[in-house]
CHARMM-style PDB file with segment names, atoms N, HN, CA, C and O in Angstrom:
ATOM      1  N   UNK     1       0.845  -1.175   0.000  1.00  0.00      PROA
ATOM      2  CA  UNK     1       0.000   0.000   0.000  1.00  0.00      PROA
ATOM      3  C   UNK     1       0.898   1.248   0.000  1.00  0.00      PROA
ATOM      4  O   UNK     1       1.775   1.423   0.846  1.00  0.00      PROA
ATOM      5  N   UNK     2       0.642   2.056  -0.943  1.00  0.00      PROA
ATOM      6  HN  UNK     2      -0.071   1.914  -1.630  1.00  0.00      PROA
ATOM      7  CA  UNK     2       1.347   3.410  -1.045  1.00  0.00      PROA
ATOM      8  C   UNK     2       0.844   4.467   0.053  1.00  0.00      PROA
ATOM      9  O   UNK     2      -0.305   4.437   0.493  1.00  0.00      PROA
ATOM     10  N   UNK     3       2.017   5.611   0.544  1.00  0.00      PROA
ATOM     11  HN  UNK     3       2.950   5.636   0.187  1.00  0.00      PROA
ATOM     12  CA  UNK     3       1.573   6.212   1.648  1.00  0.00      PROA
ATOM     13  C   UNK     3       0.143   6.849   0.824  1.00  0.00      PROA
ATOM     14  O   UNK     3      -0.936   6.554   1.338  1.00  0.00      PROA
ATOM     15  N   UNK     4       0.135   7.479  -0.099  1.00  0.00      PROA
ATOM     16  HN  UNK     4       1.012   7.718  -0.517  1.00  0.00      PROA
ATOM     17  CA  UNK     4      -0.623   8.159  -0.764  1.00  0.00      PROA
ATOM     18  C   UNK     4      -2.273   8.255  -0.040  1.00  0.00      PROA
ATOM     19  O   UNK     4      -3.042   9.057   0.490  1.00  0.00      PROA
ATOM     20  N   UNK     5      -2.140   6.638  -0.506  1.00  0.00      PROA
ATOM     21  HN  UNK     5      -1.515   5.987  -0.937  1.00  0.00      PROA
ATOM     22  CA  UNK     5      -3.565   6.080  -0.515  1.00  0.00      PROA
ATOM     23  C   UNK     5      -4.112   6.577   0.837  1.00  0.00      PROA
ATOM     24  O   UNK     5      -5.052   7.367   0.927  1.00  0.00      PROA
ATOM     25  N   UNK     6      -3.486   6.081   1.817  1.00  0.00      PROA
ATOM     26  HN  UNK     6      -2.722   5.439   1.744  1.00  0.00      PROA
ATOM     27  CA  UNK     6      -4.352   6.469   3.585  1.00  0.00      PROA
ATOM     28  C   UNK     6      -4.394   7.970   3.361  1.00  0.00      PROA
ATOM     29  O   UNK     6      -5.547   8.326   3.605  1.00  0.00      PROA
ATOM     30  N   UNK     7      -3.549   9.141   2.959  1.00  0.00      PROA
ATOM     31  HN  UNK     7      -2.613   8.851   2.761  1.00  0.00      PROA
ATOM     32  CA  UNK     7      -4.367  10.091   2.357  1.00  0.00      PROA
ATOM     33  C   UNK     7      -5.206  10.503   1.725  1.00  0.00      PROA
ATOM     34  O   UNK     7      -5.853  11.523   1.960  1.00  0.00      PROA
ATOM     35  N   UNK     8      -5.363   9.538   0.533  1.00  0.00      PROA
ATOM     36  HN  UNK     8      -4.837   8.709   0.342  1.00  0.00      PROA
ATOM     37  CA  UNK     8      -6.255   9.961  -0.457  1.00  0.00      PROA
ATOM     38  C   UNK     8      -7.680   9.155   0.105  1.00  0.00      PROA
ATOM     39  O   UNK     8      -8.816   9.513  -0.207  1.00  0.00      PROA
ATOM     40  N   UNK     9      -7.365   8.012   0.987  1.00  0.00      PROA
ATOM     41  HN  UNK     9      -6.442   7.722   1.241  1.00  0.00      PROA
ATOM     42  CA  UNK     9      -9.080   7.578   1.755  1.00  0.00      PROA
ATOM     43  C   UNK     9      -9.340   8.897   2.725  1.00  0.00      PROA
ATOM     44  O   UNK     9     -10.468   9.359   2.895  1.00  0.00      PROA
ATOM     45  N   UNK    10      -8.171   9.429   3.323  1.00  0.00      PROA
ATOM     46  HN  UNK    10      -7.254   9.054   3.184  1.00  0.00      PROA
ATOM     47  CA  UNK    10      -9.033   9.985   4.308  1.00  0.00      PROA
ATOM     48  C   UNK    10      -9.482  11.362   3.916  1.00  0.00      PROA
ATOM     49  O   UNK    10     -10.252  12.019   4.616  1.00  0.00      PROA
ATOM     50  N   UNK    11      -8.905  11.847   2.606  1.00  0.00      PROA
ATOM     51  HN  UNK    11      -8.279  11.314   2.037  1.00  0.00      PROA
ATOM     52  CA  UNK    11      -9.935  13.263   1.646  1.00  0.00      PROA
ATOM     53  C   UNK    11     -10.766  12.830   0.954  1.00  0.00      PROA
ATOM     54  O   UNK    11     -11.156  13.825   0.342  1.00  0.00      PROA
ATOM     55  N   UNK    12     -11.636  11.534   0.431  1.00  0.00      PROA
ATOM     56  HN  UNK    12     -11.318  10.727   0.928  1.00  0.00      PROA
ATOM     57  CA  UNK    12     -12.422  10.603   0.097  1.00  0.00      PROA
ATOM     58  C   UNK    12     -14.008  10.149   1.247  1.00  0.00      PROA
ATOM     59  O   UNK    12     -15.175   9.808   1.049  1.00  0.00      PROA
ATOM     60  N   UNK    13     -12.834  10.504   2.816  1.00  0.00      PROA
ATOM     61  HN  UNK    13     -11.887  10.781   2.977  1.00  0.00      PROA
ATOM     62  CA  UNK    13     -13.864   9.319   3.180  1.00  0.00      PROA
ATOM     63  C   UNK    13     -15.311  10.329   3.199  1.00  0.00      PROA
ATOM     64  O   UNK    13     -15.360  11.505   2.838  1.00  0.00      PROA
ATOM     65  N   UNK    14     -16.458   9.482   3.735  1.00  0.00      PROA
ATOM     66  HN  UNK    14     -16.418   8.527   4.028  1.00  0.00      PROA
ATOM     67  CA  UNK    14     -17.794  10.044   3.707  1.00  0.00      PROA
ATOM     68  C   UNK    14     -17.796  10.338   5.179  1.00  0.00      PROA
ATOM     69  O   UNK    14     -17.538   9.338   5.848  1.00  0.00      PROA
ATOM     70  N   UNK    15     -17.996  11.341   5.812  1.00  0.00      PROA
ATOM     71  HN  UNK    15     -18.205  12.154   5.268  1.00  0.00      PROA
ATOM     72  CA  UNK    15     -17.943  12.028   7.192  1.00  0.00      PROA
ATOM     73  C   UNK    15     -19.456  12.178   7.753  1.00  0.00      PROA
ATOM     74  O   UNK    15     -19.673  12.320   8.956  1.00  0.00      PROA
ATOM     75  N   UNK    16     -20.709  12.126   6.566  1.00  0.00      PROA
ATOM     76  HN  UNK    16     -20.532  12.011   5.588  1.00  0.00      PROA
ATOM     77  CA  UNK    16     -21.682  12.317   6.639  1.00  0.00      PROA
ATOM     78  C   UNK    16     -22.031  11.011   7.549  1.00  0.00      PROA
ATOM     79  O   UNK    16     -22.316  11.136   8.740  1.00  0.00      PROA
ATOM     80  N   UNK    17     -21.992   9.870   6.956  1.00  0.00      PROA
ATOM     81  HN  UNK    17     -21.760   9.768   5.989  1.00  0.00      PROA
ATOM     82  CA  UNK    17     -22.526   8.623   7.632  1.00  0.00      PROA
ATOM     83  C   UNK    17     -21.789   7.955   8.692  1.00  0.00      PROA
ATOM     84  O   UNK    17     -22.041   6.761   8.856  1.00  0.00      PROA
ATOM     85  N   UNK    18     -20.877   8.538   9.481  1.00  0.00      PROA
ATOM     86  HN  UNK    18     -20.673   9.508   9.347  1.00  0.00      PROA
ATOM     87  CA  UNK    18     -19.696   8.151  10.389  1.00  0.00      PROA
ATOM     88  C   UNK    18     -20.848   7.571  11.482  1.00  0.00      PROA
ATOM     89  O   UNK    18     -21.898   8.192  11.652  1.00  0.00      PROA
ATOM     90  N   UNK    19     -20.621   6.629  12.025  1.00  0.00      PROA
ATOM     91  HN  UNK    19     -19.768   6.125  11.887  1.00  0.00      PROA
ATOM     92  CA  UNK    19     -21.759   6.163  13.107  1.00  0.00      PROA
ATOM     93  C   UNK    19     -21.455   6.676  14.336  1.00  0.00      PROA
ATOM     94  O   UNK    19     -20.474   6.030  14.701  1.00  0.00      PROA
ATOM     95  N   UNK    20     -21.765   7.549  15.263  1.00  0.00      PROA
ATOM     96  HN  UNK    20     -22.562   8.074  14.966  1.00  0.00      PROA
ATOM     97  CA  UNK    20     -21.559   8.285  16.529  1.00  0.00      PROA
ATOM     98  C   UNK    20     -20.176   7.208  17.468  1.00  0.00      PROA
ATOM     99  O   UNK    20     -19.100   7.685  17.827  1.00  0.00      PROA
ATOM    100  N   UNK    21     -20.467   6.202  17.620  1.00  0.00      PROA
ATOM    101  HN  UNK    21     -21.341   5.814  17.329  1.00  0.00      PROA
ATOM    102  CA  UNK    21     -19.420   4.791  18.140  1.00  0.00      PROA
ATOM    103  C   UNK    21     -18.631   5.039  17.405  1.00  0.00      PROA
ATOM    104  O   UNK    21     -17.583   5.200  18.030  1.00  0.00      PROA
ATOM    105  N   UNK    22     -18.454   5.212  16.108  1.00  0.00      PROA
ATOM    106  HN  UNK    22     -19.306   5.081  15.601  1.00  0.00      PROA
ATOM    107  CA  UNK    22     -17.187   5.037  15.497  1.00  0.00      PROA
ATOM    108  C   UNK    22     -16.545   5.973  15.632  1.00  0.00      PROA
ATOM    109  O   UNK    22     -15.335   5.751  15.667  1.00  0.00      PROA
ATOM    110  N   UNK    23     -16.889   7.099  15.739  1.00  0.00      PROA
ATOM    111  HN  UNK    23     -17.872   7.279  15.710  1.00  0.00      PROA
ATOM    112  CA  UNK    23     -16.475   8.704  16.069  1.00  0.00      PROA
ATOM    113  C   UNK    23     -15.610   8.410  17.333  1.00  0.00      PROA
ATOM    114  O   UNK    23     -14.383   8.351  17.251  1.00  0.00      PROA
ATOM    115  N   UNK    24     -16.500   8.167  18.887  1.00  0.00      PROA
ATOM    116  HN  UNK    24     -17.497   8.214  18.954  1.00  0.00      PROA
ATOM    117  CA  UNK    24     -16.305   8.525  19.807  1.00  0.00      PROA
ATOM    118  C   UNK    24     -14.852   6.910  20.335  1.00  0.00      PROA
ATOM    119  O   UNK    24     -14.130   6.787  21.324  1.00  0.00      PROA
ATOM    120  N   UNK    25     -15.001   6.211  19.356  1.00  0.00      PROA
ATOM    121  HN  UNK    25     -15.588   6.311  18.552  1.00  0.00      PROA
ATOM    122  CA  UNK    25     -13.879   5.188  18.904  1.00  0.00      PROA
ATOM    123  C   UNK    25     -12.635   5.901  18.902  1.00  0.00      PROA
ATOM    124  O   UNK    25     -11.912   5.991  19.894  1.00  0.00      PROA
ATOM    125  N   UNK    26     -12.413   6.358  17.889  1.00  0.00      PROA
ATOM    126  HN  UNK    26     -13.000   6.284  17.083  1.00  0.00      PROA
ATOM    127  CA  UNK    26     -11.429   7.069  16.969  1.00  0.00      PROA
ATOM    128  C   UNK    26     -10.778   8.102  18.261  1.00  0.00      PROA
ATOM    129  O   UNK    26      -9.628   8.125  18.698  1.00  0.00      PROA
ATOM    130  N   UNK    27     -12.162   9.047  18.734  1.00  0.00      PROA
ATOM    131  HN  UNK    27     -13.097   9.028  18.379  1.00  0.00      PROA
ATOM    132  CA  UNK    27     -11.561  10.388  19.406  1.00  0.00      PROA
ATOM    133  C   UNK    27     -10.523   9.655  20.575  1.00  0.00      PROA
ATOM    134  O   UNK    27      -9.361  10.009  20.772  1.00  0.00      PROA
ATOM    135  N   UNK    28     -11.315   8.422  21.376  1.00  0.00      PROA
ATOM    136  HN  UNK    28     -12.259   8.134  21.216  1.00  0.00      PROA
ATOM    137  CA  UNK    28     -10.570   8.400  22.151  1.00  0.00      PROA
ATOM    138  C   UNK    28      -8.900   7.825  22.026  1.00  0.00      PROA
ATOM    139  O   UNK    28      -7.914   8.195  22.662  1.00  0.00      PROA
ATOM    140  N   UNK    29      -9.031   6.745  20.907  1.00  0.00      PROA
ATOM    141  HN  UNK    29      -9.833   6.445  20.390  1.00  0.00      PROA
ATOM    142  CA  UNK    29      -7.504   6.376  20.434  1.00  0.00      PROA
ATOM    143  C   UNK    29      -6.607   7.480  19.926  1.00  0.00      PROA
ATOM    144  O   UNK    29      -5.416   7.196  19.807  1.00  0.00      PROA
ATOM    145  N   UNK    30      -6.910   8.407  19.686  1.00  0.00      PROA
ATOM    146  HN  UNK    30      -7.878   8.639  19.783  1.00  0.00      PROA
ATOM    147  CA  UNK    30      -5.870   9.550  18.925  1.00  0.00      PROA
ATOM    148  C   UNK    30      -5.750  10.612  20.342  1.00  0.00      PROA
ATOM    149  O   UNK    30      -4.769  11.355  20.306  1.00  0.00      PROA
ATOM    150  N   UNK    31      -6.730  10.754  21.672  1.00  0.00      PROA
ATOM    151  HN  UNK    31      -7.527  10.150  21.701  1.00  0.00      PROA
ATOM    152  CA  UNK    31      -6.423  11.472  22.534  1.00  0.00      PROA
ATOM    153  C   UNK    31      -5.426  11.402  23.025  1.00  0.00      PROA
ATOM    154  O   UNK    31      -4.919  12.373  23.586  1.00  0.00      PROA
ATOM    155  N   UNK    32      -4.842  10.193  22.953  1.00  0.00      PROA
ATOM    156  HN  UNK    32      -5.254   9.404  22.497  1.00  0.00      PROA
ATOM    157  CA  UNK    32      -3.089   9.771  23.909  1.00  0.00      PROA
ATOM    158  C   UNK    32      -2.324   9.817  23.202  1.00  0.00      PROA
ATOM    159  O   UNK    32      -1.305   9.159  23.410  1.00  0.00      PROA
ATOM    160  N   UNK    33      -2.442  10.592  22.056  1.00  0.00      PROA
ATOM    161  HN  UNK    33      -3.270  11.127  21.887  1.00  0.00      PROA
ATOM    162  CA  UNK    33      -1.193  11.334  21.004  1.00  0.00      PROA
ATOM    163  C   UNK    33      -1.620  12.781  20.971  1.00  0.00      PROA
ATOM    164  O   UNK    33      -2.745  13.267  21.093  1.00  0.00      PROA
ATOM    165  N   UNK    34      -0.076  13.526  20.714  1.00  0.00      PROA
ATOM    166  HN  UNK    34       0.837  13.131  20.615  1.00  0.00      PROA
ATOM    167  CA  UNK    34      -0.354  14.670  19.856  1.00  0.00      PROA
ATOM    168  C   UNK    34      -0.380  15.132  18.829  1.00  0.00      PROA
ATOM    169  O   UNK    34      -0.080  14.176  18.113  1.00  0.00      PROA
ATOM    170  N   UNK    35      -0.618  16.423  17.851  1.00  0.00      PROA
ATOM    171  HN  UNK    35      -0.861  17.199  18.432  1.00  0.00      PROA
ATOM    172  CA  UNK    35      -0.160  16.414  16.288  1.00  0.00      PROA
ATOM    173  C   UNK    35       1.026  16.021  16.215  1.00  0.00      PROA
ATOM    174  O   UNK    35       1.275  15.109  15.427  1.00  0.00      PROA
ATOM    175  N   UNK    36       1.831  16.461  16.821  1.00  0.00      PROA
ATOM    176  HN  UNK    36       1.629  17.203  17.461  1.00  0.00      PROA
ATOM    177  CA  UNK    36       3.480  16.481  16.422  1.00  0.00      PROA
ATOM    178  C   UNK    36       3.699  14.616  16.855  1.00  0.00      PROA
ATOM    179  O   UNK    36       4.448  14.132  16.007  1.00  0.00      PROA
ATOM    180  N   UNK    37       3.451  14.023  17.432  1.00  0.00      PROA
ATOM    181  HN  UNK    37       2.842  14.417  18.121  1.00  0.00      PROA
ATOM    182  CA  UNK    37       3.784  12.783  17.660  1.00  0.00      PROA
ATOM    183  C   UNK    37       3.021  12.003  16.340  1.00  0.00      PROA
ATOM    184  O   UNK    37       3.694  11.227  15.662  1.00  0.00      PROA
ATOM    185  N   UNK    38       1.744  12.222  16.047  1.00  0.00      PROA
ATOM    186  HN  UNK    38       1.197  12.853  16.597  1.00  0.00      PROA
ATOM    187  CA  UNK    38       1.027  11.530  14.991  1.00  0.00      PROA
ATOM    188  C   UNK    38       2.009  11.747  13.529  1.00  0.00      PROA
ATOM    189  O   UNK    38       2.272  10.916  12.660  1.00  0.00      PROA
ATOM    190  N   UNK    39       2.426  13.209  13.644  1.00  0.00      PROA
ATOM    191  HN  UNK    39       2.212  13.884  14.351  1.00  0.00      PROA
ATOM    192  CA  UNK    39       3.265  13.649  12.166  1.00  0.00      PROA
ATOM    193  C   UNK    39       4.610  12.707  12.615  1.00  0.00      PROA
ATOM    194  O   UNK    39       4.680  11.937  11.657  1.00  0.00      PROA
ATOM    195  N   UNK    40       5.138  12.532  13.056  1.00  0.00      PROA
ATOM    196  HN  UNK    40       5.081  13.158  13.834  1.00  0.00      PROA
ATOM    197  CA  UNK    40       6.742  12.582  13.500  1.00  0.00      PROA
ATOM    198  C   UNK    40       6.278  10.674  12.996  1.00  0.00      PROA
ATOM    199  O   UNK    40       7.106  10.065  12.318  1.00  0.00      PROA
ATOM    200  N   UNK    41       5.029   9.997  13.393  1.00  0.00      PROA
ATOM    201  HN  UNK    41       4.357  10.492  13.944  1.00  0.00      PROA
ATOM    202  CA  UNK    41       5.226   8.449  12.862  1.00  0.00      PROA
ATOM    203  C   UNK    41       5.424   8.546  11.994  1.00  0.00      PROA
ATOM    204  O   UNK    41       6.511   8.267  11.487  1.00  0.00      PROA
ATOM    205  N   UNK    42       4.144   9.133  11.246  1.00  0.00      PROA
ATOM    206  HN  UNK    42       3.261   9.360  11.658  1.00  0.00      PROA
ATOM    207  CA  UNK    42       3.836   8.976   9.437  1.00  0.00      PROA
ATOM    208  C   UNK    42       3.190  10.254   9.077  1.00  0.00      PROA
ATOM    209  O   UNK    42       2.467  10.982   9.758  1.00  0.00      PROA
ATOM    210  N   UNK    43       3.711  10.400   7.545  1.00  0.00      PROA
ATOM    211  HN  UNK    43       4.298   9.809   6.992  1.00  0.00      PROA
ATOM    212  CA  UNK    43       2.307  11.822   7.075  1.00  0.00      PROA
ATOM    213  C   UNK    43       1.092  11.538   7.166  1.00  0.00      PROA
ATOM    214  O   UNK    43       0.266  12.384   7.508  1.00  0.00      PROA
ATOM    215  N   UNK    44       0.759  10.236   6.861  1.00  0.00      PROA
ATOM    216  HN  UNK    44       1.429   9.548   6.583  1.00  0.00      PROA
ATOM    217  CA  UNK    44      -0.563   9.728   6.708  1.00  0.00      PROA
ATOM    218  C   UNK    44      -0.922   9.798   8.221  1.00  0.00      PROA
ATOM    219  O   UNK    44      -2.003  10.369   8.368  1.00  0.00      PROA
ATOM    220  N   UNK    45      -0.514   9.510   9.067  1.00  0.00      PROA
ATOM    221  HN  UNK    45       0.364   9.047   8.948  1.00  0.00      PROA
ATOM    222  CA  UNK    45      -0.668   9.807  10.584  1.00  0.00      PROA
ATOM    223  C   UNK    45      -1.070  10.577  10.733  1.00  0.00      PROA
ATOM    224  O   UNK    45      -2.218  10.715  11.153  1.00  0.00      PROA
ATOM    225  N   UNK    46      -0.143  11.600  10.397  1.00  0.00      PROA
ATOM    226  HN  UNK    46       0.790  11.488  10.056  1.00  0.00      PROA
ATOM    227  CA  UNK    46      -0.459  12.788  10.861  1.00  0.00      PROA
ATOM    228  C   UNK    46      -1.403  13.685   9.864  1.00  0.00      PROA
ATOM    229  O   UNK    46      -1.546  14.859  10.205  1.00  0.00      PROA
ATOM    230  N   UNK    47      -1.943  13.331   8.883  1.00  0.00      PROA
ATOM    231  HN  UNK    47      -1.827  12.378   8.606  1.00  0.00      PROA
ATOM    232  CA  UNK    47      -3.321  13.927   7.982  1.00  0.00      PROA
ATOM    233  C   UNK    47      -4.802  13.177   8.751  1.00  0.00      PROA
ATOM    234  O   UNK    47      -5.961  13.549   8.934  1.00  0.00      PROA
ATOM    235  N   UNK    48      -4.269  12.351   8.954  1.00  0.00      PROA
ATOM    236  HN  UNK    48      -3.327  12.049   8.805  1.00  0.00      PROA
ATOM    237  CA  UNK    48      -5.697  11.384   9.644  1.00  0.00      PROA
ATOM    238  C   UNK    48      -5.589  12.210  10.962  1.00  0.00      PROA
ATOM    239  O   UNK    48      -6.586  12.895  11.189  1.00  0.00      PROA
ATOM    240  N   UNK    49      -4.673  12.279  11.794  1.00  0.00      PROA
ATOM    241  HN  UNK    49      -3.863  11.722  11.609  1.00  0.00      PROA
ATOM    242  CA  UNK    49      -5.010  13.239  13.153  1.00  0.00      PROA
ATOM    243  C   UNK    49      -5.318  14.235  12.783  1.00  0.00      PROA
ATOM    244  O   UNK    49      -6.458  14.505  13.161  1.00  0.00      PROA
ATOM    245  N   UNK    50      -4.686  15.292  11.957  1.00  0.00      PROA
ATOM    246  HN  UNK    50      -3.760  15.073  11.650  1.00  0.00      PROA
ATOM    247  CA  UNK    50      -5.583  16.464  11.905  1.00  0.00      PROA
ATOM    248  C   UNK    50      -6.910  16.646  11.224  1.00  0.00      PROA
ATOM    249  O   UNK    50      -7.581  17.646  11.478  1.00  0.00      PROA
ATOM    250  N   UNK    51      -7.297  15.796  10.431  1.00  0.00      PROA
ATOM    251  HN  UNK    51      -6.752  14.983  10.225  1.00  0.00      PROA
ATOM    252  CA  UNK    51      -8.394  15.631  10.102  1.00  0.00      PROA
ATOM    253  C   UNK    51      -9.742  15.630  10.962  1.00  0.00      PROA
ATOM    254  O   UNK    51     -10.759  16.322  10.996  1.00  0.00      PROA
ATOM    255  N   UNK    52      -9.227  14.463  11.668  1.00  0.00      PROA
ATOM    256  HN  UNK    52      -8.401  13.901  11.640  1.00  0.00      PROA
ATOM    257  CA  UNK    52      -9.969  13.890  12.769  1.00  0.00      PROA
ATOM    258  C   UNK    52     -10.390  15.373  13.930  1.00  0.00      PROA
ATOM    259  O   UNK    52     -11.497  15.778  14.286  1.00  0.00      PROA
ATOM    260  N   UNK    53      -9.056  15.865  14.256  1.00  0.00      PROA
ATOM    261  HN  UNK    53      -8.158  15.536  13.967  1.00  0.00      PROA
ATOM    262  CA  UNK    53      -9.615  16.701  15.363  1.00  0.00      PROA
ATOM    263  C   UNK    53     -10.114  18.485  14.313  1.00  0.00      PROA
ATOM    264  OT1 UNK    53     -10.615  19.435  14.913  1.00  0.00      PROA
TER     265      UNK     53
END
């Protein structure tokens, strides 16, 4: 899988139909990081964290 792609799903994905659980999923796994720690893994990391918040 190219880094690309986990970028290009997450300017793709549909935000409209996100199921409230899956949301409150997500918020809490990315709370015990910061931007700079999410960027510093991966870009794609760190586009999906800032996205997210």
């Amino acid at each position: 899988m190219r880094k690309e792609s986990v970028i290009r799903r997450v300017m793709t994905f549909d935000t409209v139909n996100v199921k409230p659980a899956v949301q409150q999923k997500v918020e809490g796994m990315l709370d015990k990081y910061s931007e700079f720690e999410s960027r510093a893994a991966s870009a794609g990391a760190g586009t999906f964290y800032w996205w997210v918040s």
